[in-house]
C-alpha positions as CSV (number, residue, x, y, z in Angstrom):
1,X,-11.9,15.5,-4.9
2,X,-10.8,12.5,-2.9
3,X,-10.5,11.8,1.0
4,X,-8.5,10.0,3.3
5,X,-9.2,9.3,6.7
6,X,-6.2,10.0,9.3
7,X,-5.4,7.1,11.3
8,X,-2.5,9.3,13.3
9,X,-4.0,12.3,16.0
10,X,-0.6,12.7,17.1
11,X,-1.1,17.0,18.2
12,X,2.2,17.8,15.9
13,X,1.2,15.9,13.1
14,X,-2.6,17.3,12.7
15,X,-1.1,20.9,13.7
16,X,1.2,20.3,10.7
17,X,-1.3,19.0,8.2
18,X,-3.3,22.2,9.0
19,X,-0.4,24.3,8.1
20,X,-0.4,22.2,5.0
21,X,-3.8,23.7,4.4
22,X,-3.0,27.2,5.4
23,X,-5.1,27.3,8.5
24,X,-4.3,30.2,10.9
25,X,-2.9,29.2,13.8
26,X,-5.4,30.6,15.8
27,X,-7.5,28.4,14.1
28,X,-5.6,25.4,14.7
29,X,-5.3,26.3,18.2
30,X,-9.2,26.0,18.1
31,X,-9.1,22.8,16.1
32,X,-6.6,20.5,18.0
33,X,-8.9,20.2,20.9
34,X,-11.6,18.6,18.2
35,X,-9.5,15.9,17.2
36,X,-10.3,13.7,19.6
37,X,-12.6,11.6,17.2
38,X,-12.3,11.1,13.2
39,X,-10.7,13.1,11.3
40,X,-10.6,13.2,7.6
41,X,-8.6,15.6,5.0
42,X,-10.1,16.4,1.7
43,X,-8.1,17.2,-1.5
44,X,-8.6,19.5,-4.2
45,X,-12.1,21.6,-3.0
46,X,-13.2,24.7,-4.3
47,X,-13.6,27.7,-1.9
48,X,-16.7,27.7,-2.1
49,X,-17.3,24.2,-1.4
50,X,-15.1,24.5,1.2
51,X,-17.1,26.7,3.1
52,X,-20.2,25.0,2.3
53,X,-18.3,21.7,3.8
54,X,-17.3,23.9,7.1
55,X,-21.4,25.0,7.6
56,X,-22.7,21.2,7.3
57,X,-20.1,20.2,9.7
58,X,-20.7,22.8,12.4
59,X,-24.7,22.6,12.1
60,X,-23.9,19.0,13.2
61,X,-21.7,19.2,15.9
62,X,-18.7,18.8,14.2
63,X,-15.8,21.1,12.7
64,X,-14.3,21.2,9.5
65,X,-10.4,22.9,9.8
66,X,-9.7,24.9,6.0
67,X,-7.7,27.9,4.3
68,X,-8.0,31.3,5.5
69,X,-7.9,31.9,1.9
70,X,-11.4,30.6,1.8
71,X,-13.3,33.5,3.1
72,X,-11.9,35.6,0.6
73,X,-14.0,33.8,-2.1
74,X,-12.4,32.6,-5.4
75,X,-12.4,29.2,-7.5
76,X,-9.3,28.1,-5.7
77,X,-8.6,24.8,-4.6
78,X,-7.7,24.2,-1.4
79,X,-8.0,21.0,0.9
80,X,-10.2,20.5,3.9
81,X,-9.9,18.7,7.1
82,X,-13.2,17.4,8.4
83,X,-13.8,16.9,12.7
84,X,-16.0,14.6,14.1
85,X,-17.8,11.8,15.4
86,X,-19.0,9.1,12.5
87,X,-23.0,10.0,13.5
88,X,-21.8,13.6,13.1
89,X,-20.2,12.8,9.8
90,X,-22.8,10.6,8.1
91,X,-25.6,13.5,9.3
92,X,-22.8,16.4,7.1
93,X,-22.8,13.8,4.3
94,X,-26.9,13.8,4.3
95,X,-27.1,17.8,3.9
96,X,-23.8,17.5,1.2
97,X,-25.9,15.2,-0.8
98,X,-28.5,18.2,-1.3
99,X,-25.5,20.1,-3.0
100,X,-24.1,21.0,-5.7
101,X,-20.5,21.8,-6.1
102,X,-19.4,18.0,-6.5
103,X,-20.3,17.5,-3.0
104,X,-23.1,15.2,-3.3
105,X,-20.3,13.0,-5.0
106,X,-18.1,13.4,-1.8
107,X,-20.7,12.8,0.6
108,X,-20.8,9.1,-1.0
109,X,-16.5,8.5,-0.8
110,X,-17.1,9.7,2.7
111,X,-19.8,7.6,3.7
112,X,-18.2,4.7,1.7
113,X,-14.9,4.9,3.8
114,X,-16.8,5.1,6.9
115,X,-18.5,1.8,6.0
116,X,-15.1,0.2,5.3
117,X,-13.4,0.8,8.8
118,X,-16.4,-1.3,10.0
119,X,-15.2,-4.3,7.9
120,X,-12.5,-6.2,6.6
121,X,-11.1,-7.0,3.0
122,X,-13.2,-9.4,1.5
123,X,-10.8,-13.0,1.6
124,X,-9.0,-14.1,-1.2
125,X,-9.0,-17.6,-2.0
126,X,-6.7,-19.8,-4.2
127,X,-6.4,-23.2,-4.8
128,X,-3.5,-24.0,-2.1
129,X,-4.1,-20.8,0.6
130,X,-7.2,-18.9,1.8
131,X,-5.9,-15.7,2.5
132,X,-8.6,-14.4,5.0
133,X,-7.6,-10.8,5.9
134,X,-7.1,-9.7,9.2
135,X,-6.6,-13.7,10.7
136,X,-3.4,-13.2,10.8
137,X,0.0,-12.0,8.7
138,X,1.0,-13.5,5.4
139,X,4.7,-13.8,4.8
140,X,5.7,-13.5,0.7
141,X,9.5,-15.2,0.4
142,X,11.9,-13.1,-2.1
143,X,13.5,-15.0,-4.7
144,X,15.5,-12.6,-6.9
145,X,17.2,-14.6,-9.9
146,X,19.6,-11.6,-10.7
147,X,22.9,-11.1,-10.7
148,X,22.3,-7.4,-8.8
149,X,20.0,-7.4,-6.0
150,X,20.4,-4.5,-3.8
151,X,19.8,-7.0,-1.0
152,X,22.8,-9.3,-1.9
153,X,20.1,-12.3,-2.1
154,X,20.2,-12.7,-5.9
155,X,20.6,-16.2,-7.4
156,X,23.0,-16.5,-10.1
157,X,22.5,-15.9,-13.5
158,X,23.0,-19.6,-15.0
159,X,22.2,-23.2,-16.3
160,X,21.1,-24.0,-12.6
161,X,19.6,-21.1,-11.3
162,X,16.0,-22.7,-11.5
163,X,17.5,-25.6,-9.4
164,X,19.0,-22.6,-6.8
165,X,15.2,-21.5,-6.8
166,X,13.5,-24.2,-6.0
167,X,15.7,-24.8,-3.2
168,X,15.4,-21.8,-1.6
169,X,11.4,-22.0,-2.1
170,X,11.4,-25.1,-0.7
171,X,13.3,-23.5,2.2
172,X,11.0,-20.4,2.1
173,X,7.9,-23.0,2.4
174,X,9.6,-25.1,5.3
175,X,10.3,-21.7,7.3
176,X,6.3,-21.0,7.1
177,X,6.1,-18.8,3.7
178,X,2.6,-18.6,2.4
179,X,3.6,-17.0,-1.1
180,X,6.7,-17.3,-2.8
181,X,7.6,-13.9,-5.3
182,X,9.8,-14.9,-8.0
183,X,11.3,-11.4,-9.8
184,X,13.9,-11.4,-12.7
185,X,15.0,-7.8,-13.1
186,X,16.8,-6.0,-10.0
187,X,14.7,-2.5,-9.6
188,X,17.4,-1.3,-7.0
189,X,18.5,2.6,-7.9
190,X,20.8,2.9,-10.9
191,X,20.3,-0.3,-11.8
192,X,20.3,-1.6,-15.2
193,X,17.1,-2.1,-17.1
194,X,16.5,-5.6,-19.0
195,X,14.6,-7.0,-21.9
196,X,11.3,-9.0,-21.5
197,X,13.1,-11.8,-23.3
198,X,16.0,-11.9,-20.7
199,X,13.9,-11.3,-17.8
200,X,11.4,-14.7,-19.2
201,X,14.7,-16.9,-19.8
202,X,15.6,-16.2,-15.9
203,X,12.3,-16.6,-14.2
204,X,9.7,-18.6,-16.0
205,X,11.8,-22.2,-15.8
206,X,12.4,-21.1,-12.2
207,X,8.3,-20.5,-11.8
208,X,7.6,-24.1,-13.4
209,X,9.9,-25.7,-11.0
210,X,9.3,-24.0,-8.0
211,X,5.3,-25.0,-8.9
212,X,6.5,-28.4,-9.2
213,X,8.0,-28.6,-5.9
214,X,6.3,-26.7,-3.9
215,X,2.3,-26.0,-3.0
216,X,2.2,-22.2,-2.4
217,X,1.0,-19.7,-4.8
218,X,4.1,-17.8,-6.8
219,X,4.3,-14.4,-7.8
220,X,6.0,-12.4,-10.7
221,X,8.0,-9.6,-10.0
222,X,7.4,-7.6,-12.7
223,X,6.1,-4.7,-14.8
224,X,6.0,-6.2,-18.4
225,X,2.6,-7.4,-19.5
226,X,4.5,-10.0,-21.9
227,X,7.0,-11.5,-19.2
228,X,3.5,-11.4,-16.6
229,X,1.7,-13.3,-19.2
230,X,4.3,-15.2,-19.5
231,X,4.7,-16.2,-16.3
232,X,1.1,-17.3,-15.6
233,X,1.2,-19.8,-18.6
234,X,4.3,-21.4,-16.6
235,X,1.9,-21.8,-13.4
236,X,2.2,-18.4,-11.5
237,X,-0.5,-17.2,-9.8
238,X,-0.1,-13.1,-8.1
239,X,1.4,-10.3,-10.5
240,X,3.5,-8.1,-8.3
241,X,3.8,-4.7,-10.2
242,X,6.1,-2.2,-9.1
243,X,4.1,0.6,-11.2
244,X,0.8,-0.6,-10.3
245,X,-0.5,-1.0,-13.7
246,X,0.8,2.3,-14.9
247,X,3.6,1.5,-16.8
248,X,2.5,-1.1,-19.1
249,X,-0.7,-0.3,-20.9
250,X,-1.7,-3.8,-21.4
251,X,-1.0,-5.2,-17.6
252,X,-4.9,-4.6,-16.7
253,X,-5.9,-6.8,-19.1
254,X,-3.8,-9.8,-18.5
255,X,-4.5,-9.6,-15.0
256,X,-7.7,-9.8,-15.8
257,X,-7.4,-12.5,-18.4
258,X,-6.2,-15.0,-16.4
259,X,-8.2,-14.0,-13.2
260,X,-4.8,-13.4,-11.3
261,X,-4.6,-11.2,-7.6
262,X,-2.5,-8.2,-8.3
263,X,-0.1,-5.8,-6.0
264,X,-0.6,-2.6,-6.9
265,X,2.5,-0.8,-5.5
266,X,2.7,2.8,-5.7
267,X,6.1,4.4,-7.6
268,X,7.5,7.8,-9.3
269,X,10.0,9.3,-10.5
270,X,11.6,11.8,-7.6
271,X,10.6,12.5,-4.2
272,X,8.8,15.3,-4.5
273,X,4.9,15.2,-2.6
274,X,2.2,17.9,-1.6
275,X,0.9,15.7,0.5
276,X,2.9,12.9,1.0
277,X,0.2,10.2,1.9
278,X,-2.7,12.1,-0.1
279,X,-0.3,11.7,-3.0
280,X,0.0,8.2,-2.8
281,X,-3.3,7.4,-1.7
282,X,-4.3,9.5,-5.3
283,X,-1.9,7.2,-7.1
284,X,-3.7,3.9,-5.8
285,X,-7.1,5.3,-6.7
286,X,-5.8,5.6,-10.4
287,X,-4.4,2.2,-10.3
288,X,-7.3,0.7,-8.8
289,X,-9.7,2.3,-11.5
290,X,-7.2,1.4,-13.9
291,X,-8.0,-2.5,-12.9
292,X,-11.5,-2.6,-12.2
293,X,-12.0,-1.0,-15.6
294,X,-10.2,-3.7,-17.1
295,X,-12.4,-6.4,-15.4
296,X,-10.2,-7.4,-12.4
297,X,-12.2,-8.2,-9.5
298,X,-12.3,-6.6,-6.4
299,X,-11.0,-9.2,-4.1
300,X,-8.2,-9.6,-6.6
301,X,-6.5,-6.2,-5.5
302,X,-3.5,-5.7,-3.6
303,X,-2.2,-2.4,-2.4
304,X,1.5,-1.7,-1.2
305,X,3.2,2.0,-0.5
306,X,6.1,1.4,-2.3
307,X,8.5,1.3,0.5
308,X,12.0,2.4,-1.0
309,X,10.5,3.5,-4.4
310,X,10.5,7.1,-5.2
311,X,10.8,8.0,-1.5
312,X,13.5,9.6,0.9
313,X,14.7,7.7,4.0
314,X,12.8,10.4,5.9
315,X,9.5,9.8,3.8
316,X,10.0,5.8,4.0
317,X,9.8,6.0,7.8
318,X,6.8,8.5,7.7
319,X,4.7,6.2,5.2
320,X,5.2,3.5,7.7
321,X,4.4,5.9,10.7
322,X,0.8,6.1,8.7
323,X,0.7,3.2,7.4
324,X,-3.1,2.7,8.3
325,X,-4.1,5.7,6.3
326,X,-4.2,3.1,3.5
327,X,-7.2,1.8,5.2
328,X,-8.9,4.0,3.9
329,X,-9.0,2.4,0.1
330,X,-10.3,-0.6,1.7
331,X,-8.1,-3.5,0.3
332,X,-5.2,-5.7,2.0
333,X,-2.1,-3.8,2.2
334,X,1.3,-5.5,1.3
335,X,4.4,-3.9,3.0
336,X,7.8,-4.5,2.1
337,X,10.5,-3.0,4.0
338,X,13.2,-5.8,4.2
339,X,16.9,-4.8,3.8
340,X,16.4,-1.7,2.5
341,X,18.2,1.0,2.3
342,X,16.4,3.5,5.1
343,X,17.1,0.7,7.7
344,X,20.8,1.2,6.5
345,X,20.9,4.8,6.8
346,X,18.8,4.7,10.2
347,X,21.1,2.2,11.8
348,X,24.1,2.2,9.3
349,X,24.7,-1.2,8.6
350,X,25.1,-3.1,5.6
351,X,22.6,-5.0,3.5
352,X,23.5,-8.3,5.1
353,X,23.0,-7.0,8.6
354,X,19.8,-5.7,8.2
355,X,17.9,-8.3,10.1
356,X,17.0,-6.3,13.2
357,X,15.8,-3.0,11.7
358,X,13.3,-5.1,9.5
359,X,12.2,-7.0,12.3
360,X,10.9,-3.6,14.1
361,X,9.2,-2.5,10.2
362,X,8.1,-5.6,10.5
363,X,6.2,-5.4,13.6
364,X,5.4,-1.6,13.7
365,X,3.8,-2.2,9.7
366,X,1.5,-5.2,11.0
367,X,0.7,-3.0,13.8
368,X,-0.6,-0.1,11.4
369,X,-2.5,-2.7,9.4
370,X,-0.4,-4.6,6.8
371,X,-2.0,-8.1,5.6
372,X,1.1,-9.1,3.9
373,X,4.6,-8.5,4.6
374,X,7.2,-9.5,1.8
375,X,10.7,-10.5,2.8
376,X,14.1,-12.0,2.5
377,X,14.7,-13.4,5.7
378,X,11.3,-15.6,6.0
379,X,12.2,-18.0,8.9
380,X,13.3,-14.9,11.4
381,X,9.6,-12.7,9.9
382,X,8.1,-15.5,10.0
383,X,8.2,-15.5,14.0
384,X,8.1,-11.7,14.2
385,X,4.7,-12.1,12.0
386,X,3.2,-14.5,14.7
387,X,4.5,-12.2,17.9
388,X,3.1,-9.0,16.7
389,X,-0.6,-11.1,15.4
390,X,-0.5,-12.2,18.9
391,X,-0.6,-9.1,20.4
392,X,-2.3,-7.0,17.1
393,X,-4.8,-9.7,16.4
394,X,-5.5,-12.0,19.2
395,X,-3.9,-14.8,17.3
396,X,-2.1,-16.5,20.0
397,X,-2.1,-20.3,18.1
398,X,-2.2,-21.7,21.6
């Protein structure tokens, strides 16, 4: 079982997340009127869990919404939505922990998330920035060195494509950048896969010159443990991994080794979801076990949804609509929308004229709660980062 707290009470969406469920709609009928306060969804409960999780809640003033298929007994699974205030919930998690069932187990996630939208990600600090979470928005520059970037941004291929880099880092620092991400294979659809060996001959003497020239951390684009390695014994400091530790075995522990932050971006293969932000929240979980098992330390952790990554248009837009779901894991979240393709479709426009459409992602994802917002145009999100701080976060810098 896992939970995730709903950030959205939007009447459509909760009635549709009940139907997810297979509540009757007399019974969501009943429910929307609770809603008013926090509501919770629960993946993967037995029946009779379920039920046991519906009594606790309404012996303490609350309501839990579940299947209709519940009351006919079974060893289903089903999922749960839990209504209520947080006194209400912690007093359902006290009975839960007399349970069996697993629910003693879920009282604790439940209580532990409830503890987390009281606080803030604990800061991250690094030799040049202290990124303390929830001061303000941190703007990561893009600098692709490939010859097919889907964003028409990519640095030639050649003898002076570090020089190119370190320009446009320098650029990237002067237009008020506080990370710089340096990435050597293009991961735009269809595009063509390369070696560890040629994605370490572009990037890693762009990353020693770009740390020569500049003083801003500088993070890999990548997936390989051998090119990340790689590129922290050239002087990089972040891994940004596109499959979140899932896709090399050995990424864990060379995060680990060399004590470096890592973005933990979620990914798959096709757009199918049950639960579209359940899903994603599940895949985040793994990931995050997969680095604290390996001995990477909490503050270290990064989370991104994946914007653009095994996602429709329709379900890019609707991760970014609930962005602040993501809360619920209890790290900084890293959103990159820039360029892409759904801003395309939405406005149909070219990559180059894309600048608008990720302003407003821009604005609308620090509004749902991202910490860091990776980009290609940095001076323009730079200033769209300060605007939506002042009115998001009080930071006015006057």
């Amino acid at each position: 079982m896992h939970v995730r707290l709903l950030a959205c009470k939007d009447q459509q969406v909760l009635a549709r997340e009940m139907r997810e469920i297979k509540v009757s709609e007399r019974g969501i009928e009943l429910m929307l009127p609770k809603a008013d306060h926090l509501v919770m969804r629960v993946y993967g409960v037995r029946h009779t869990a379920a039920n046991i999780l519906k009594q606790s809640m309404l012996s303490n003033g609350g309501d839990a919404a579940v299947s209709y298929h519940c009351c006919l007994g079974g060893d289903d699974l089903t999922d749960v939505l839990l209504f209520g205030t947080v006194k209400q919930i912690r007093s359902a998690c006290a009975r839960l922990k007399e349970q069996a069932f697993g629910l003693a187990r879920l009282a604790e996630q439940i209580e532990s998330i409830l503890e987390q939208q009281t606080g803030l990600p604990q800061p991250l600090q690094t030799k040049t920035v202290d990124f303390i979470w929830g001061a303000r928005t941190y703007v990561m520059g893009i600098v692709n060195i490939t010859p097919d970037s889907f964003s028409k941004d990519g640095l030639a291929v050649s003898e002076d494509s570090a020089e190119a880099a370190v320009r446009q880092a320098m650029r990237f620092q002067a237009e008020g950048a506080d990370i710089i991400d340096v990435g050597g294979e293009s991961t735009r659809p269809g595009h063509t896969p390369v070696s560890a060996a040629v994605e370490k001959a572009r990037i890693l003497p762009a990353i020693r010159a770009i740390k020569n020239a500049i003083n801003l951390p500088v993070s890999v684009d990548t997936f390989k443990a051998e090119v990340a390695q790689a590129a922290l014994e050239a002087g990089a400091d972040w891994i940004n991994d596109i499959w979140a530790l899932q896709a090399d075995p050995d990424m864990a522990a060379v995060a680990a080794k060399y004590q470096a932050p890592v973005i933990l971006m979620h990914n798959q293969e096709g757009t199918t979801y049950q639960s579209l932000m359940g899903d994603i929240i599940a895949f985040l979980e793994k990931s995050i076990g997969i680095a604290e098992n390996a001995g990477v330390s909490k503050e270290h952790i990064i989370i991104d949804p994946g914007i653009g990554f095994g996602k429709t248009a329709t379900q890019n837009l609707e991760v970014l609509k609930y962005l602040a779901d993501l809360k619920t894991l209890g790290y900084p979240i890293l959103v990159g929308t820039s360029r892409k393709s759904m801003i395309g479709k939405v406005l149909q426009l070219p990559e180059e004229h894309r600048v608008e459409g990720t302003a407003a992602t821009v604005a609308l994802a620090i509004a749902n709660g991202a910490d860091i917002v990776r980009v290609h145009d940095v001076a323009q999100m730079t200033l769209v980062s300060r605007m939506a701080d002042a009115i998001v976060r009080n930071s006015t810098g006057f």
